[in-house]
N, CA and C atoms of all chains as a GROMACS GRO file, in nm:
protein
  570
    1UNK      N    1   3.200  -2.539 -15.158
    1UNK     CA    2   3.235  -2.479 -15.029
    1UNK      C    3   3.169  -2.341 -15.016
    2UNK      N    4   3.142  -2.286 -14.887
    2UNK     CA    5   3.096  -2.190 -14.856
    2UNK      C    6   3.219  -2.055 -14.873
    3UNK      N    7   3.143  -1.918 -14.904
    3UNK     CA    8   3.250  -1.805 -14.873
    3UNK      C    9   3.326  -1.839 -14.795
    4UNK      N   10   3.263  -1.826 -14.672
    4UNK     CA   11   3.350  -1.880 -14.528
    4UNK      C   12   3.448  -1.947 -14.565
    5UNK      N   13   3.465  -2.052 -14.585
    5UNK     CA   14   3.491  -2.177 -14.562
    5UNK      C   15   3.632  -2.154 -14.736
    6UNK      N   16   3.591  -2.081 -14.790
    6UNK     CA   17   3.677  -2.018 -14.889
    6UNK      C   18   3.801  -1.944 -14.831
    7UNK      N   19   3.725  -1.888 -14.776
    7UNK     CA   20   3.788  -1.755 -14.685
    7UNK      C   21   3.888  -1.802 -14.607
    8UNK      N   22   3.862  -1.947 -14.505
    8UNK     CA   23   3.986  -1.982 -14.390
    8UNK      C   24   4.033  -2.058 -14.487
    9UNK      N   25   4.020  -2.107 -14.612
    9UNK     CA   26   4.121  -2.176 -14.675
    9UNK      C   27   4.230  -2.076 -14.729
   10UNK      N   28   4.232  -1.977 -14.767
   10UNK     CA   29   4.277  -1.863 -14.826
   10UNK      C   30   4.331  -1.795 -14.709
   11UNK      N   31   4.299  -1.763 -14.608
   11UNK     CA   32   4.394  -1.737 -14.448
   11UNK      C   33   4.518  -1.800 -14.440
   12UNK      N   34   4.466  -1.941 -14.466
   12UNK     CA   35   4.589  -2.047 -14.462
   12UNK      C   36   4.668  -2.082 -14.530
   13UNK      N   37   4.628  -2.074 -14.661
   13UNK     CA   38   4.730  -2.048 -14.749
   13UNK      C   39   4.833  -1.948 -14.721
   14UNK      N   40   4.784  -1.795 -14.729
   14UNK     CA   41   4.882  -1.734 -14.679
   14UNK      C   42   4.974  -1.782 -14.620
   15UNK      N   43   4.958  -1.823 -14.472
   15UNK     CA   44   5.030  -1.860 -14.388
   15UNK      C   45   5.142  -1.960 -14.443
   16UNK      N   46   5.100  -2.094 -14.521
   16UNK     CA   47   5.166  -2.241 -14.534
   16UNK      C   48   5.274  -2.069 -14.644
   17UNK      N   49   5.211  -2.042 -14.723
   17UNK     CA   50   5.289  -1.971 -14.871
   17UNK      C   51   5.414  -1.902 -14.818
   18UNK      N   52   5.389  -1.814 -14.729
   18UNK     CA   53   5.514  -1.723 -14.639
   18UNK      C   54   5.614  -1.801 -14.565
   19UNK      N   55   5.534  -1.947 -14.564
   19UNK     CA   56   5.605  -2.000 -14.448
   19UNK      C   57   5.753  -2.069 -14.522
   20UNK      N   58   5.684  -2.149 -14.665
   20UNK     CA   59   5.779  -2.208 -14.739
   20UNK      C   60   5.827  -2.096 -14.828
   21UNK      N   61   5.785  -1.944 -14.877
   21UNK     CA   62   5.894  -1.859 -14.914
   21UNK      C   63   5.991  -1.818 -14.799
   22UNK      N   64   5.942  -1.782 -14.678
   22UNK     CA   65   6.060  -1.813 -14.582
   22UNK      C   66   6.216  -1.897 -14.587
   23UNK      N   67   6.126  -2.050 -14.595
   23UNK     CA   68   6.228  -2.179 -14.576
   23UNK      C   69   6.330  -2.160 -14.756
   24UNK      N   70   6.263  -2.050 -14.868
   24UNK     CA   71   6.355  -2.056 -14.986
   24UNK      C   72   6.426  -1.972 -14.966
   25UNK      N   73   6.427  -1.816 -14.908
   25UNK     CA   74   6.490  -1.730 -14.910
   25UNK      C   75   6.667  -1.741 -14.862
   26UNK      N   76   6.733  -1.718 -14.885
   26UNK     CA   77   6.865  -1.745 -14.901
   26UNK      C   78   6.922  -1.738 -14.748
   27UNK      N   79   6.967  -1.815 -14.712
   27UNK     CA   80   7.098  -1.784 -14.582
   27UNK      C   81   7.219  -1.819 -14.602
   28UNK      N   82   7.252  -1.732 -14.614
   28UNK     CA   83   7.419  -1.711 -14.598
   28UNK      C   84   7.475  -1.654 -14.674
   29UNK      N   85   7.386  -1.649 -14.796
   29UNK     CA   86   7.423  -1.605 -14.954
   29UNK      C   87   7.347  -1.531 -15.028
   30UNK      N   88   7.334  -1.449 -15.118
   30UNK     CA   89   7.244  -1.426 -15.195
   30UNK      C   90   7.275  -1.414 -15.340
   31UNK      N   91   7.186  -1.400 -15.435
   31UNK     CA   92   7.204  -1.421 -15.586
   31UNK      C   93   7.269  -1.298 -15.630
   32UNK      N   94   7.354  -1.291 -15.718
   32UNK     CA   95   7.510  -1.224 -15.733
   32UNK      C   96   7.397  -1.059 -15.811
   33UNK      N   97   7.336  -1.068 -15.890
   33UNK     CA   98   7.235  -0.932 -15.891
   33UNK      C   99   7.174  -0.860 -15.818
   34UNK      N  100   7.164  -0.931 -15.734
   34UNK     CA  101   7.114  -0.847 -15.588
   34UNK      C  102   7.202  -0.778 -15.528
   35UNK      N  103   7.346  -0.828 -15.544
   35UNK     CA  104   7.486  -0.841 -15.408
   35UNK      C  105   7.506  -0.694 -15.588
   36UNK      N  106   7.530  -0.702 -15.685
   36UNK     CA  107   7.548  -0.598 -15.787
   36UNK      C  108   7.435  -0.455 -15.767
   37UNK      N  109   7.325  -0.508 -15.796
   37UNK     CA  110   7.278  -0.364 -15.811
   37UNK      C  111   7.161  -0.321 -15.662
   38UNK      N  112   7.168  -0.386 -15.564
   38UNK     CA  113   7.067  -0.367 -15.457
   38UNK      C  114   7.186  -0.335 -15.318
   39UNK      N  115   7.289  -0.366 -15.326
   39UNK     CA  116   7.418  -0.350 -15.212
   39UNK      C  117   7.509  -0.251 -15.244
   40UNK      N  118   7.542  -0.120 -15.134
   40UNK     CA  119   7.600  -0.008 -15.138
   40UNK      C  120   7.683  -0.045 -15.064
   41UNK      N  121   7.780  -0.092 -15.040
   41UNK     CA  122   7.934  -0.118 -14.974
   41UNK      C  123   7.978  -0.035 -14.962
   42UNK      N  124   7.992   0.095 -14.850
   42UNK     CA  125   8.096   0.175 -14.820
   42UNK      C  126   8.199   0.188 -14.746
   43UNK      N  127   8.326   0.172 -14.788
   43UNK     CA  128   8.415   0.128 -14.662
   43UNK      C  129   8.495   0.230 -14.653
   44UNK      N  130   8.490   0.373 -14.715
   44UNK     CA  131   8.596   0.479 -14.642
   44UNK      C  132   8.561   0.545 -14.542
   45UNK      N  133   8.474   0.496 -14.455
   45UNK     CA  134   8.482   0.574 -14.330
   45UNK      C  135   8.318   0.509 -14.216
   46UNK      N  136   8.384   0.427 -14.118
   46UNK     CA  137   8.306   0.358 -14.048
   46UNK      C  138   8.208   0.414 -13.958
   47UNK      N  139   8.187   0.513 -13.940
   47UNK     CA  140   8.080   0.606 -13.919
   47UNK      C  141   7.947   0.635 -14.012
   48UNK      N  142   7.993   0.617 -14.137
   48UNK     CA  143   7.897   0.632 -14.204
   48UNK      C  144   7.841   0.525 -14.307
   49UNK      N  145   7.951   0.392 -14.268
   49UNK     CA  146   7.905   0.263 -14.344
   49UNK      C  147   7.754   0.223 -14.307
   50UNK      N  148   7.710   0.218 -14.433
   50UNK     CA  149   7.579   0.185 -14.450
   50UNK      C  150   7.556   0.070 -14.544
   51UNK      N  151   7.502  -0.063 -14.564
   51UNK     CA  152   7.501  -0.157 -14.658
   51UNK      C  153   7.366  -0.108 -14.656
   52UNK      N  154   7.281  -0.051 -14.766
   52UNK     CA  155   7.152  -0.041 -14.806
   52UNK      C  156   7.160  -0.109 -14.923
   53UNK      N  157   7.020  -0.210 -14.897
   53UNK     CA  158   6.997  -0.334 -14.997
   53UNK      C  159   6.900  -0.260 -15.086
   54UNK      N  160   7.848  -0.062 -13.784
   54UNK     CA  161   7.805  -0.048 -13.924
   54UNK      C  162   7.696  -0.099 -13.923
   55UNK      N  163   7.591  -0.007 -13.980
   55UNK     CA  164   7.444  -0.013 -14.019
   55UNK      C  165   7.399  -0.112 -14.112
   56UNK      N  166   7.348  -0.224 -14.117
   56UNK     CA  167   7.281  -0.287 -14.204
   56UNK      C  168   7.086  -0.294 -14.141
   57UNK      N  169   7.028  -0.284 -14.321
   57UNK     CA  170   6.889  -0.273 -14.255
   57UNK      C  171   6.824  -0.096 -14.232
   58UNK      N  172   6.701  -0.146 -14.168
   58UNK     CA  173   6.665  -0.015 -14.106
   58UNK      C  174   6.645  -0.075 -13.980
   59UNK      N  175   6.642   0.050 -13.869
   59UNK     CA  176   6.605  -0.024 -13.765
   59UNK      C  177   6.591   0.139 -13.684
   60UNK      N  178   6.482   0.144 -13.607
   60UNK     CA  179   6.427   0.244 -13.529
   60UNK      C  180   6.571   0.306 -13.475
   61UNK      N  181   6.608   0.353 -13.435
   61UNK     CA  182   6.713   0.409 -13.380
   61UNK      C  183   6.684   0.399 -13.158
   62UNK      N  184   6.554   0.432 -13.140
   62UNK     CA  185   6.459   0.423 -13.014
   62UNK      C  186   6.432   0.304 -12.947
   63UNK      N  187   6.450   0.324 -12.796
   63UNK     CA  188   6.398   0.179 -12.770
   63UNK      C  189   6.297   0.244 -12.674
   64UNK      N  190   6.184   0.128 -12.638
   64UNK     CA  191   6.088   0.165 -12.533
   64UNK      C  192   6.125   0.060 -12.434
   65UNK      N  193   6.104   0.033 -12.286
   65UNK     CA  194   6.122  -0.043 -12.220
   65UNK      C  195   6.222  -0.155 -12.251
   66UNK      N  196   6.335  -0.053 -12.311
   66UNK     CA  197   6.419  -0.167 -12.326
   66UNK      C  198   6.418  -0.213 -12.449
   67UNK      N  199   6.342  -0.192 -12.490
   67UNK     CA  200   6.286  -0.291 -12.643
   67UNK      C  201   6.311  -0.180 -12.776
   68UNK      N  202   6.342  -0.292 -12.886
   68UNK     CA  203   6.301  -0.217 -12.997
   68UNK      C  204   6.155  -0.159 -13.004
   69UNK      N  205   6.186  -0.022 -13.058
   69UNK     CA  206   6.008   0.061 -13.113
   69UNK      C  207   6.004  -0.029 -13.204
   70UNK      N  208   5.883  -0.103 -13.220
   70UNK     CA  209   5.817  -0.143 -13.334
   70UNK      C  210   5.712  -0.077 -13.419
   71UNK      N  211   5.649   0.051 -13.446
   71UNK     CA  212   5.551   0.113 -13.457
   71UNK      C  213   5.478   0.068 -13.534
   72UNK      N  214   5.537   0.025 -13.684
   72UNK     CA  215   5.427  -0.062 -13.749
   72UNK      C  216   5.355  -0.180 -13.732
   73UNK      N  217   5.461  -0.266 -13.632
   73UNK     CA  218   5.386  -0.393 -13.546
   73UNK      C  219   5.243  -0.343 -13.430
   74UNK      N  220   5.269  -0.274 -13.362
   74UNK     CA  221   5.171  -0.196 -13.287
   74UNK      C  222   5.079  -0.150 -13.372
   75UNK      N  223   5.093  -0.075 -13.458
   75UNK     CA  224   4.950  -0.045 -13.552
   75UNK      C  225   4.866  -0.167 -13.603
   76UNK      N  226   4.983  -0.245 -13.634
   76UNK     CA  227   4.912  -0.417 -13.717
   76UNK      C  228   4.844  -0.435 -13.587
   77UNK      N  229   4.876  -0.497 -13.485
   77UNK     CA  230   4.813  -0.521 -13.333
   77UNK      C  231   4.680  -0.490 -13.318
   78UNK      N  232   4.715  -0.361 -13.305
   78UNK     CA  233   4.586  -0.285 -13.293
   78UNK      C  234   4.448  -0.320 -13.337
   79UNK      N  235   4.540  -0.287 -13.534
   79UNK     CA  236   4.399  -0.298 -13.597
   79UNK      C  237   4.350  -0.481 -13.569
   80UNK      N  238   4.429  -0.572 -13.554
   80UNK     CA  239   4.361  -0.706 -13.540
   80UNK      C  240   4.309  -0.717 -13.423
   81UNK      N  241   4.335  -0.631 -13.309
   81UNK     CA  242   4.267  -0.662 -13.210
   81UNK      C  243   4.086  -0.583 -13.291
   82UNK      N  244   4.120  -0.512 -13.323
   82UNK     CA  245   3.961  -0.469 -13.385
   82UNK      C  246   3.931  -0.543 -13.451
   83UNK      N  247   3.943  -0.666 -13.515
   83UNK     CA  248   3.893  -0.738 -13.586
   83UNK      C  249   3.825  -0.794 -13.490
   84UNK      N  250   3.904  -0.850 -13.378
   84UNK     CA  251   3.861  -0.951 -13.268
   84UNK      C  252   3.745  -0.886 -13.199
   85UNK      N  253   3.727  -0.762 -13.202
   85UNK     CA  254   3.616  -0.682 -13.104
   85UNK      C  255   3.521  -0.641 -13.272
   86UNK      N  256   3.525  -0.683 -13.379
   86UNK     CA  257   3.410  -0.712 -13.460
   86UNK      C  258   3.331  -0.802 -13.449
   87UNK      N  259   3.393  -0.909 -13.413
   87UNK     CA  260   3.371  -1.080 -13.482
   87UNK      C  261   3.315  -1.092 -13.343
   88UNK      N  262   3.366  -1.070 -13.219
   88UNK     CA  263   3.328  -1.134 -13.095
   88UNK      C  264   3.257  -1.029 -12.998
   89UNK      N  265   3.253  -0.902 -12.984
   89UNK     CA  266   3.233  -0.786 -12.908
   89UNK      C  267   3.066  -0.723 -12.996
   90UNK      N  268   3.058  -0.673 -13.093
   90UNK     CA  269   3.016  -0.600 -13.132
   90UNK      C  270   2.889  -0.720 -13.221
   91UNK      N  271   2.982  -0.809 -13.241
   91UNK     CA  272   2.975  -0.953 -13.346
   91UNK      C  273   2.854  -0.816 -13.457
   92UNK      N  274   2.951  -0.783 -13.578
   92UNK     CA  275   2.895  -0.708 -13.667
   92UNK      C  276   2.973  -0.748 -13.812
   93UNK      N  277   3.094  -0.851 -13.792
   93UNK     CA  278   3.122  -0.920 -13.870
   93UNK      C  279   3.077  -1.002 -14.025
   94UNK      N  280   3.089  -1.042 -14.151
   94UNK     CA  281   3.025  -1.138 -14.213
   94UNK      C  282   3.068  -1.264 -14.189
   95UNK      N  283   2.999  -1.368 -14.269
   95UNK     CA  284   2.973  -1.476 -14.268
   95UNK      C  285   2.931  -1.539 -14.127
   96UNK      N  286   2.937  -1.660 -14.138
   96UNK     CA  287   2.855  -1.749 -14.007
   96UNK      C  288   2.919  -1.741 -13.922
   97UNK      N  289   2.861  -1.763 -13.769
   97UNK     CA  290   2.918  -1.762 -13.628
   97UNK      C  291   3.098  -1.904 -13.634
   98UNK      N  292   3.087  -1.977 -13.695
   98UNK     CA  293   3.168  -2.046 -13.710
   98UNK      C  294   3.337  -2.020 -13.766
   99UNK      N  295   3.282  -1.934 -13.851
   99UNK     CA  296   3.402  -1.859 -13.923
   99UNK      C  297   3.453  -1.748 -13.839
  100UNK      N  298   3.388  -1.668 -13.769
  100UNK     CA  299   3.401  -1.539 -13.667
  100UNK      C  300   3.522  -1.617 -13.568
  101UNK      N  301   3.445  -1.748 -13.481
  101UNK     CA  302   3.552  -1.854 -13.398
  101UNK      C  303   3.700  -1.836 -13.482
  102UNK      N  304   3.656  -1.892 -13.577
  102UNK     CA  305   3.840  -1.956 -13.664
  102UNK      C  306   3.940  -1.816 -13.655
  103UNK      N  307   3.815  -1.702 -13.696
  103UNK     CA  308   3.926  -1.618 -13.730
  103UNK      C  309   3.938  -1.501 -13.636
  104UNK      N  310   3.831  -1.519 -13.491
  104UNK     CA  311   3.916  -1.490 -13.362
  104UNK      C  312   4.030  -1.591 -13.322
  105UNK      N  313   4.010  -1.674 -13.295
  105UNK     CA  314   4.131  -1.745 -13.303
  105UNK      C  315   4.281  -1.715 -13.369
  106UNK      N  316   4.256  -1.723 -13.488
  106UNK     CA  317   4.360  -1.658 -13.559
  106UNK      C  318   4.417  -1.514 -13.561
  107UNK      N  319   4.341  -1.454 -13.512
  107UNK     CA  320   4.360  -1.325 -13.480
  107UNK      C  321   4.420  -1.311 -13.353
  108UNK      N  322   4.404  -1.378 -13.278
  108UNK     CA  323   4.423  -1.382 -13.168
  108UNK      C  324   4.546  -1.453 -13.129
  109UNK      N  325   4.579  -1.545 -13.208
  109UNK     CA  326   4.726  -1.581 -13.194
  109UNK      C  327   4.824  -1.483 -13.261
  110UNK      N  328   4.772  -1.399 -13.349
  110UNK     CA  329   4.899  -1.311 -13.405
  110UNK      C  330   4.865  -1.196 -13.336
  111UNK      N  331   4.774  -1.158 -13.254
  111UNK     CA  332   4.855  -1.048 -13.149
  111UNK      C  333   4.907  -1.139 -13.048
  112UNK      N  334   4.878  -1.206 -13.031
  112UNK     CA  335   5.016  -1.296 -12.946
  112UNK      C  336   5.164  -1.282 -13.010
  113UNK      N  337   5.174  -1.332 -13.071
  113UNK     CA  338   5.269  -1.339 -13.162
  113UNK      C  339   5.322  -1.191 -13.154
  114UNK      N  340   5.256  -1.101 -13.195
  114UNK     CA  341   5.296  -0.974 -13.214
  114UNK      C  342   5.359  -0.869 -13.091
  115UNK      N  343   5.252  -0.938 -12.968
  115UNK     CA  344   5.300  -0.869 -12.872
  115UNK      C  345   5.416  -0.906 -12.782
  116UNK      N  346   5.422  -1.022 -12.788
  116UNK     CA  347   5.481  -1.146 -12.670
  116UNK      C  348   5.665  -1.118 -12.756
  117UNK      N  349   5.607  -1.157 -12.874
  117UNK     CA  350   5.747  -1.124 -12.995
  117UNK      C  351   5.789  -0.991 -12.956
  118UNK      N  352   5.752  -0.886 -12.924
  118UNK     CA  353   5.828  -0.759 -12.896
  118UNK      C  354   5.878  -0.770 -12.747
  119UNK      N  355   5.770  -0.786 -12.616
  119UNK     CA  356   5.825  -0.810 -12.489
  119UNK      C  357   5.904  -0.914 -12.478
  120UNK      N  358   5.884  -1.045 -12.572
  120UNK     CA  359   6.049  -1.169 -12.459
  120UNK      C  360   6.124  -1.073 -12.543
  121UNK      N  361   6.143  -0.963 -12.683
  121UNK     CA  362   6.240  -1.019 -12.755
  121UNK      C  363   6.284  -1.127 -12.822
  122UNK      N  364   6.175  -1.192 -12.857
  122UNK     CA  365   6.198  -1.338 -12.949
  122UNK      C  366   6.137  -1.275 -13.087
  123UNK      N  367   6.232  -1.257 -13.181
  123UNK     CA  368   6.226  -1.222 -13.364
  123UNK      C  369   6.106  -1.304 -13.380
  124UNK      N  370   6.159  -1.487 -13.358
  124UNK     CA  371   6.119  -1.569 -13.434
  124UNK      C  372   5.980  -1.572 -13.426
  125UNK      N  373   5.890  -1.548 -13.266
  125UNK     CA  374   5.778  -1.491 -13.234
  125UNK      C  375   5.649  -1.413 -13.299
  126UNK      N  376   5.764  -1.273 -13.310
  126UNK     CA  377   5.747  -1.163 -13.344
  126UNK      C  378   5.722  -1.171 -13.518
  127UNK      N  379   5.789  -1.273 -13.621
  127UNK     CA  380   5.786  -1.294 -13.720
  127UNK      C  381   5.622  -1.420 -13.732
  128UNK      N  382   5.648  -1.476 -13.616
  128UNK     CA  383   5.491  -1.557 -13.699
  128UNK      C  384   5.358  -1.471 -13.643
  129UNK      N  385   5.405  -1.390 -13.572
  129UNK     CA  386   5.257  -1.291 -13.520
  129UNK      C  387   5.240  -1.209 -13.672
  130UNK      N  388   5.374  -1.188 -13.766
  130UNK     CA  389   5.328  -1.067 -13.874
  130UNK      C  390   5.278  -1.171 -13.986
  131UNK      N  391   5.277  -1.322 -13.992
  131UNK     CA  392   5.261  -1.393 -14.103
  131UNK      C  393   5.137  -1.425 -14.035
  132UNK      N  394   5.104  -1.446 -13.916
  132UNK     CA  395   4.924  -1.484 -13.916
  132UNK      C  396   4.901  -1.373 -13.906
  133UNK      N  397   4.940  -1.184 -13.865
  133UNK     CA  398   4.780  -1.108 -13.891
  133UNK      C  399   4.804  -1.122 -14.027
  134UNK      N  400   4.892  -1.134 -14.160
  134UNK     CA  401   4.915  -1.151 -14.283
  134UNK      C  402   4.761  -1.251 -14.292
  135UNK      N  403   4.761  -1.313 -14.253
  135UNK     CA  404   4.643  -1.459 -14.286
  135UNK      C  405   4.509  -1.418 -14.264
  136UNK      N  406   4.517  -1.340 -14.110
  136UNK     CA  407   4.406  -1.299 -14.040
  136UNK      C  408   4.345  -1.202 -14.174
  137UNK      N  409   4.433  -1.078 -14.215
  137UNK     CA  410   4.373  -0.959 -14.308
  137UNK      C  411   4.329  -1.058 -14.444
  138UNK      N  412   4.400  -1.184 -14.493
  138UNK     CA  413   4.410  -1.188 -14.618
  138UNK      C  414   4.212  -1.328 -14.624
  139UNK      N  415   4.228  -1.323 -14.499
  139UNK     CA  416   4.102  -1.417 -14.452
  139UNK      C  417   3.958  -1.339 -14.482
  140UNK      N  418   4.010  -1.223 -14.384
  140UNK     CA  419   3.855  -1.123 -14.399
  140UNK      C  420   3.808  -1.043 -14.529
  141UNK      N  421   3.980  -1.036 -14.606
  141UNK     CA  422   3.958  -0.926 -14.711
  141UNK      C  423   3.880  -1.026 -14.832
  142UNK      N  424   3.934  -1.168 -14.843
  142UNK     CA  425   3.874  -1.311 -14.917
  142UNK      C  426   3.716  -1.289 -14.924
  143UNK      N  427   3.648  -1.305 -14.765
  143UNK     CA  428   3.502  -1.270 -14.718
  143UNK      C  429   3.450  -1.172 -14.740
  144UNK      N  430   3.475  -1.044 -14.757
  144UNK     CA  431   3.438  -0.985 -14.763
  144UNK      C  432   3.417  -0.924 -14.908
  145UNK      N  433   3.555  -0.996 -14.994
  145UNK     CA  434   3.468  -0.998 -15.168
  145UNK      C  435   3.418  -1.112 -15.181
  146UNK      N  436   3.383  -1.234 -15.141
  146UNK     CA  437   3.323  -1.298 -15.190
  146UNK      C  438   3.152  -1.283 -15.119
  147UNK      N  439   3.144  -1.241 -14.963
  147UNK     CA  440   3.012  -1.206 -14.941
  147UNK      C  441   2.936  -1.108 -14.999
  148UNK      N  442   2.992  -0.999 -14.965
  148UNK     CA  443   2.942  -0.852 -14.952
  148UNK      C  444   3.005  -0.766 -15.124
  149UNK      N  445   3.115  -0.860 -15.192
  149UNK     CA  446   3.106  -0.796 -15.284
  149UNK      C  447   3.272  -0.694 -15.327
  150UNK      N  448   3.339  -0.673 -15.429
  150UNK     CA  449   3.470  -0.564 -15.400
  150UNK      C  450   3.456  -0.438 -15.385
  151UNK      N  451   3.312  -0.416 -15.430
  151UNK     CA  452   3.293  -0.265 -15.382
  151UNK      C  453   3.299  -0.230 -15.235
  152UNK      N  454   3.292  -0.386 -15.126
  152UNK     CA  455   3.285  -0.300 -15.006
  152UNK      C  456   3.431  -0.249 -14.943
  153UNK      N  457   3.427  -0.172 -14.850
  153UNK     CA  458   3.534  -0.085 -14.784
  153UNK      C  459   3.640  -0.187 -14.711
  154UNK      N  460   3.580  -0.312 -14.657
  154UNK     CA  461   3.600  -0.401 -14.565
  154UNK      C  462   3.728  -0.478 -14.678
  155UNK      N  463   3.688  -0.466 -14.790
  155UNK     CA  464   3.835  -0.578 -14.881
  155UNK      C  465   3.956  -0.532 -14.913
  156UNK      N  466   3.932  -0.381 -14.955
  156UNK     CA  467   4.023  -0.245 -14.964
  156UNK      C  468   4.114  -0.215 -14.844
  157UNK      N  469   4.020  -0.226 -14.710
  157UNK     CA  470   4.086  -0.194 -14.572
  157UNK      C  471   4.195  -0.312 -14.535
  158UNK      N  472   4.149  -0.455 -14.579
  158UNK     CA  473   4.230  -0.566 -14.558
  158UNK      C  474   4.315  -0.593 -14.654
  159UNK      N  475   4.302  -0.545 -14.788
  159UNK     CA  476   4.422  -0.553 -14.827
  159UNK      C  477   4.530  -0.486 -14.812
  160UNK      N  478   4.487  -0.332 -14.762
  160UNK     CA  479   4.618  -0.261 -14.758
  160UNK      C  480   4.687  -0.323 -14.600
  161UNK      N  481   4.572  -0.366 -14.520
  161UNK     CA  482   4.622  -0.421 -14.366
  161UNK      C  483   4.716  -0.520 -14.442
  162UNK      N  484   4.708  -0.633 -14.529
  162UNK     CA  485   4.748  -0.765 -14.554
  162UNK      C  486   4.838  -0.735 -14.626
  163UNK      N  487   4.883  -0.611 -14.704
  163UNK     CA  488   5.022  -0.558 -14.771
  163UNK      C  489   5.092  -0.504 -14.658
  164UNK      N  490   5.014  -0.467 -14.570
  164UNK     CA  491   5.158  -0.414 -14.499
  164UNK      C  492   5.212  -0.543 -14.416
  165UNK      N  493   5.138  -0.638 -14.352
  165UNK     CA  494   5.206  -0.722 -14.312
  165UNK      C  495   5.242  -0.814 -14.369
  166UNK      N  496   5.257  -0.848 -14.494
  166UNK     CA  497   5.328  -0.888 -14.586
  166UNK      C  498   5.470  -0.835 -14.597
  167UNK      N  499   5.477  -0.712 -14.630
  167UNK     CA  500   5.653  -0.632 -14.613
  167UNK      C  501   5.663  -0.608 -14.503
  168UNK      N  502   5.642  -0.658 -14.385
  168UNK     CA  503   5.665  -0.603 -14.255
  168UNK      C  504   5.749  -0.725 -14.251
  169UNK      N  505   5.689  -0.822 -14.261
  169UNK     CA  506   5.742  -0.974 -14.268
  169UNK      C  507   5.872  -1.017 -14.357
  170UNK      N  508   5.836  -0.935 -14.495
  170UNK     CA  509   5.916  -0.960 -14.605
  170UNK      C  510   6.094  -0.873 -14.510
  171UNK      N  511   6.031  -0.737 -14.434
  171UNK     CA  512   6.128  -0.676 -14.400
  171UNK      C  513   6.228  -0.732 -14.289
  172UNK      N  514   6.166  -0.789 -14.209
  172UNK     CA  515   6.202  -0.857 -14.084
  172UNK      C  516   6.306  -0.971 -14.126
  173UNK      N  517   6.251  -1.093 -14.235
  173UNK     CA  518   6.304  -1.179 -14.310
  173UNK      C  519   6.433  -1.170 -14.333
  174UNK      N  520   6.413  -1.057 -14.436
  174UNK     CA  521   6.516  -1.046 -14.497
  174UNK      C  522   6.648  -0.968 -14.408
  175UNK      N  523   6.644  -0.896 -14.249
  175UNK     CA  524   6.713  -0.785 -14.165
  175UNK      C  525   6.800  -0.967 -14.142
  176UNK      N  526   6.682  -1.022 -14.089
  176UNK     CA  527   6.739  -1.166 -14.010
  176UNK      C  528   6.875  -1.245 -14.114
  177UNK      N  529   6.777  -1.309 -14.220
  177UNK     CA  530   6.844  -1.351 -14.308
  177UNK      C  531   6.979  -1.353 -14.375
  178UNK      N  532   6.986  -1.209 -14.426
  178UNK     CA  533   7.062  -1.145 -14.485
  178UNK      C  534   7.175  -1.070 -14.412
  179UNK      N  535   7.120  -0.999 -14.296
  179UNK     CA  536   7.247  -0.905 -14.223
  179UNK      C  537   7.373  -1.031 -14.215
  180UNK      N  538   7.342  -1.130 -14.185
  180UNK     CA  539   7.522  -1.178 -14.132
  180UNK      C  540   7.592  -1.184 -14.264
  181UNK      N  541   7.504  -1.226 -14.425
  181UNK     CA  542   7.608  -1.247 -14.495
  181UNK      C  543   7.680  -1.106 -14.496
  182UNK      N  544   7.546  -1.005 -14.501
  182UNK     CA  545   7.632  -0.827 -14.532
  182UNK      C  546   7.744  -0.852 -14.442
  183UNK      N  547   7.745  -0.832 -14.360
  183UNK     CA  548   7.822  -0.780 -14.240
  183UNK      C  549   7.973  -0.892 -14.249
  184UNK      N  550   7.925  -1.011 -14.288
  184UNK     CA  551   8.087  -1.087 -14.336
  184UNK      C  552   8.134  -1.072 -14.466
  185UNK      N  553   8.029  -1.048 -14.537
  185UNK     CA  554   8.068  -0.982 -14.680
  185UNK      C  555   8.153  -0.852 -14.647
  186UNK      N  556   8.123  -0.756 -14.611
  186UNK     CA  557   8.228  -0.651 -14.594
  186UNK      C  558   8.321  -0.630 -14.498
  187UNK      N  559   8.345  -0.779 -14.380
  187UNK     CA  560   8.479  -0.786 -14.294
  187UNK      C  561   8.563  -0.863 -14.384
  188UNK      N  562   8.541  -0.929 -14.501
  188UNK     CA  563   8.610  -0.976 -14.601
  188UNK      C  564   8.659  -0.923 -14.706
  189UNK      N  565   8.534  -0.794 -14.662
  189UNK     CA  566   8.646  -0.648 -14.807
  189UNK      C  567   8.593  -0.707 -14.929
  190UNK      N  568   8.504  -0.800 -14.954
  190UNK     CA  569   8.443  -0.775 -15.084
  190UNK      C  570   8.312  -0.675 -15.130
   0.00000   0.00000   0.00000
C-alpha cells in the first residue's frame, strides 16, 4: 500500500478505536478505584459541592 | 452541584466551547491546504478522502454546538481526532518525522483525543456522580 493509502487506513482506525472505547466505557457505574481515589464527595455545604474526578 | 468542568459562559445561548472552535478552525485549514492552496502531501486522491473527512467533523463540530446535540458535537471531535491522526500518519511516512506537519498533528490529534475523552466521560459518568451522592454514598 501506498503512504496515502496508509494514512486513510490509520484516520480510520482512529475513528472505529474511539468508537468501540466509547461503546466500553462504563454507564451507570464505574470501577470501585476510580469511585476511591479519583472522586471528592463533598456534602457539608451545597454551594460548594464539587464531585472532581 | 457541580460535576465535571464546564465553561461557566454561554454565547448565543449555547455552551462556550473554546477548545472545539480552535479544533474547527485549525481543520478548516487543513481543508484550505488540501483544496484551496492544494500545498498538501500525497496524491490528489487522498487530499478528496481527507477533505471529506475534514469536512464532516467541522460539521460535526459546528452543527454539534448550534442544534445543541452532544452526540453530534462528540463525533465532530472523534473525526477531526481521525482527520489530525490521518495527516500526522502522511506526513511521517512521506516527508519524514522531522517535518513540522507530524508534530503540529499530533498535538492537534491529542487534543482532540481528551476533548473527546472529556466530553465522554461529563456524559457518561455525571448521572452515576450525581445519584451516587443523592444516595449519600
Amino acid at each position: 500500500m501506498s503512504d496515502s493509502q496508509w494514512s486513510l487506513v490509520i484516520g480510520l482506525l482512529v475513528v472505529i478505536i474511539m468508537r468501540v472505547l466509547d461503546s466500553l466505557l462504563p454507564k451507570g457505574y464505574m470501577l470501585k478505584w476510580i469511585q476511591k481515589y479519583f472522586v471528592k464527595i463533598d456534602d457539608d455545604d451545597d454551594d460548594k459541592d464539587e464531585l472532581t474526578p | 452541584m457541580a460535576v465535571g468542568v464546564e465553561v461557566p459562559y454561554e454565547f448565543m445561548g449555547r455552551r462556550m466551547r473554546p477548545f472545539s472552535l480552535a479544533l474547527m478552525l485549525s481543520t478548516i485549514v487543513v481543508v484550505y491546504q488540501y483544496e484551496i492552496i492544494e500545498q498538501g502531501p500525497g496524491p490528489h486522491g487522498f487530499d478528496v478522502a481527507e477533505t471529506v473527512f475534514a469536512s464532516a467533523a467541522i460539521f460535526g463540530l459546528f452543527f454539534g454546538w448550534l442544534l445543541k446535540n452532544d452526540d453530534l458535537h462528540e463525533w465532530g471531535l472523534i473525526l477531526a481526532a481521525g482527520v489530525w491522526a490521518m495527516r500526522m500518519s502522511l506526513y511521517w511516512l512521506d516527508v519524514g518525522p522531522a517535518s513540522i506537519g507530524v508534530w503540529l498533528s499530533l498535538s492537534w490529534f491529542i487534543g482532540a483525543v481528551g476533548a473527546w475523552l472529556l466530553e465522554a466521560f461529563d456524559h457518561r459518568w455525571r448521572f452515576h456522580l450525581e445519584s451516587m451522592r443523592a444516595a449519600g454514598e
